[in-house]
N, C-alpha and C positions, 0 to 999 in steps of 0.2 A: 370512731362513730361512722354508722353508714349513710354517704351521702347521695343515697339513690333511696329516690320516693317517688311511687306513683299518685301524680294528681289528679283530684277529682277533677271529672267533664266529663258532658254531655253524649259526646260522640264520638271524638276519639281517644285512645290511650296517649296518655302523655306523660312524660320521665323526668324530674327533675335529677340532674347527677351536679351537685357543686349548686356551682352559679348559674349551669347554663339548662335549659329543659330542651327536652326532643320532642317531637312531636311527627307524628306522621307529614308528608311532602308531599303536593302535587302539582301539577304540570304548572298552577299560577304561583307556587312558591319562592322563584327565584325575582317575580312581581313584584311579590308582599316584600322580600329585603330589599329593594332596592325602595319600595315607599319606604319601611322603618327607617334603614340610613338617610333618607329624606329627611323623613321627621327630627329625627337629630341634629341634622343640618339647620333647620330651621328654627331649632332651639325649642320643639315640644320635645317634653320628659317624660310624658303620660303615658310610655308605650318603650315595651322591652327594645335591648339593642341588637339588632341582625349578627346572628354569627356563621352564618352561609348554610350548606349545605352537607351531609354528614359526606362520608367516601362511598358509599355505596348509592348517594343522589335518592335511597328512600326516604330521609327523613331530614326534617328542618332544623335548626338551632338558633335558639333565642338565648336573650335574659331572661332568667330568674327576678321575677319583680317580689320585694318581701312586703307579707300585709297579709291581710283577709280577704278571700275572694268574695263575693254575695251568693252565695249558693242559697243562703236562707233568705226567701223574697219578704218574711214577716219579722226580720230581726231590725233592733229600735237604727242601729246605724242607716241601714238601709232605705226606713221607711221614714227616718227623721227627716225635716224639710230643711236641715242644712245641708244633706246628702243630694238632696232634690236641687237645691242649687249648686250644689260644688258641680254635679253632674251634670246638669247645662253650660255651666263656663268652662268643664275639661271640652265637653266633645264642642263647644266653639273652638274653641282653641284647636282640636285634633283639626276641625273642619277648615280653618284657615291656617294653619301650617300646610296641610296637604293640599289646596287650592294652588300651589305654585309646584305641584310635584310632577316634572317633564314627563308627561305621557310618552311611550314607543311606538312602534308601528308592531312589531313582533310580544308589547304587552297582553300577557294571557290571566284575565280573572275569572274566579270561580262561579260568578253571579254575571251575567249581561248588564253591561252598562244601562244608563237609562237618564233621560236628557232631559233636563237639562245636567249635562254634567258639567257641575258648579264645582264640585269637588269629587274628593275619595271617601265615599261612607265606609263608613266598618263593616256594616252589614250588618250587625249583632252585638250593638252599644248596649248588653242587657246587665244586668244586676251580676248574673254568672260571669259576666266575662269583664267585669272592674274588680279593680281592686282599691282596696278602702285601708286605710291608716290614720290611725286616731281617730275615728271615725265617719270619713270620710271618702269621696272617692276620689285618686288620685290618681289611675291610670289605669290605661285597655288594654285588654289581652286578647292573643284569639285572631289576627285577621286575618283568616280565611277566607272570609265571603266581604272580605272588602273589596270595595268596585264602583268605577265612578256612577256619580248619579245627584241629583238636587240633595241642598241639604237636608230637606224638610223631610227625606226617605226616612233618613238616619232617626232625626230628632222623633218623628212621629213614636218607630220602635223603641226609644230610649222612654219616651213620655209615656207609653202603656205598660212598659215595665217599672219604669220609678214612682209614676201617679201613686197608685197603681187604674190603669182603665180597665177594670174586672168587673162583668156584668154579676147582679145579685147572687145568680146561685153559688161562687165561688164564696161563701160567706165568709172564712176565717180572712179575708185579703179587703174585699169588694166595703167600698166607700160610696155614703149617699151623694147624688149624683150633685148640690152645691157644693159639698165639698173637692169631689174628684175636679169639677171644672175652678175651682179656685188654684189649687195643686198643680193642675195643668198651664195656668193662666202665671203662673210662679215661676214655673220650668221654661217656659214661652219667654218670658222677662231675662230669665239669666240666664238663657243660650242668645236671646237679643233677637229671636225671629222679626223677619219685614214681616209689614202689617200685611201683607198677602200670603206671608208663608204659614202666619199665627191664625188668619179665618182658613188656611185648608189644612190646620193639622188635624185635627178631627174624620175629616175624610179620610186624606192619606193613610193614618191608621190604621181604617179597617178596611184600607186596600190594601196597606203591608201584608195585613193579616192576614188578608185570602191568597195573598204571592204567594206567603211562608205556608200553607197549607197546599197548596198546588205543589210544593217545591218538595214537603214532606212527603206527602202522595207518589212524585214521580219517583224517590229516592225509597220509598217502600217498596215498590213496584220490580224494584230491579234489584230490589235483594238484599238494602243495606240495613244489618240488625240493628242497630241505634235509631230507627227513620219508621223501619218494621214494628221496632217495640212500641215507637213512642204512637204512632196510629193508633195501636192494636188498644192504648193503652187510653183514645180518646182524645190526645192532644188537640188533634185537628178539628172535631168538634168543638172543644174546649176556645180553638180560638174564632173558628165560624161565629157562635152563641155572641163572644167580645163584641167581633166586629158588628154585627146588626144590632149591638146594643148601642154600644157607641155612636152609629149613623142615627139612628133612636135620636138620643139624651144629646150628642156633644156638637152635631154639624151646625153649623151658622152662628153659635153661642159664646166664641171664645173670642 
């Protein structure tokens, strides 16, 4: 049986051979394993186990995690509101395991830290980059653009992708606005947000969302096909439209 598969993602090529998947490596790589063996230390399971660096230091090696990724944001595991909670108590969980993870002085991450840094965000707690088991989600994948910063960075992108917070014209996704703020007010309760972090997730949101649209933009700009397609393809529109919907309907409400 062949045990080489290419996995779906976003951005880069990624290999599964066996147990272990490869993935492209860069200069914050040997960061990211030394957080994963953290997390392990600390007794989170939610996230593959570091298997160093290949011989030629292009590429990274992880665990193979078994399950379903979410690549389908409209599928019922995904959108069920047990998933909505499981996925607020994993990434608490991710969030205070890695709250105790010895920062370096020579630590290089892919994203600029951003302060208060309370913890290690993932960067990219979305639907694509968990994985779900019995229908559920039970662990992240993916950090690459992990990088310290307040929790509420994290939770905010987790919360516009699990709600889902999709302004009306996204029709086949997008929820009438009591309900999105109930859903959200659901997900707020089972990651256990403080009451200051739960009235600015709504903001934070749709300032993730102009980051992540700045960060698309500069990475179009300089040539990278995945970053070029997704532009070209509207994304960043797509998340513009979100976030002044969301400053709209969700600031001061939750």
């Amino acid at each position: 049986m062949d045990e080489r598969e290419v996995l779906v993602g976003g951005v880069n090529e990624v290999v599964r051979e066996g147990g272990v998947v490869r993935r492209p490596a860069g200069a914050w790589s040997p960061t990211v394993q030394r957080l994963l063996a953290h997390l392990r230390d600390a007794g989170f399971t939610g996230a593959p186990r570091p298997h160093g660096l290949g011989d030629d230091g292009a590429t990274e090696l992880v665990e193979f995690l078994p399950g379903e990724v979410g690549h389908d944001f409209g599928a019922p595991q995904v959108r069920g509101e047990a998933s909505l909670v499981a996925m607020g108590r994993l990434l608490r969980a991710f969030h205070d395991a890695s709250a105790t993870f010895p920062r370096l002085p020579d630590d290089v991450w892919h994203l600029p830290p951003r302060e208060p840094a309370e913890v290690i965000c993932h960067g990219d707690a979305a639907t694509y980059n968990t994985v779900f088991a019995g229908g559920l989600p039970v662990a992240l994948i993916d950090f690459d653009t992990a990088h310290p910063a307040p929790r509420v960075w994290d939770a905010a992108y987790t919360a516009y992708r699990f709600v889902p917070l999709y302004a009306p014209d996204e029709a086949a996704l997008t929820l009438p606005v009591p309900e999105a703020l109930r859903r959200l007010g659901v997900f707020a309760d089972a990651y256990g947000l403080s009451e200051g972090d739960r009235a600015a997730l709504p903001a934070v949101a749709a300032e993730r969302l102009r980051a992540l649209v700045e960060y698309m933009r500069a990475h179009a700009a300089q040539g990278h096909p995945a970053f070029a397609r997704h532009v070209a393809e509207g994304h960043d529109r797509r998340y513009l439209t979100d976030a002044a919907w969301i400053e709209e309907h969700f600031r001061g409400r939750l």
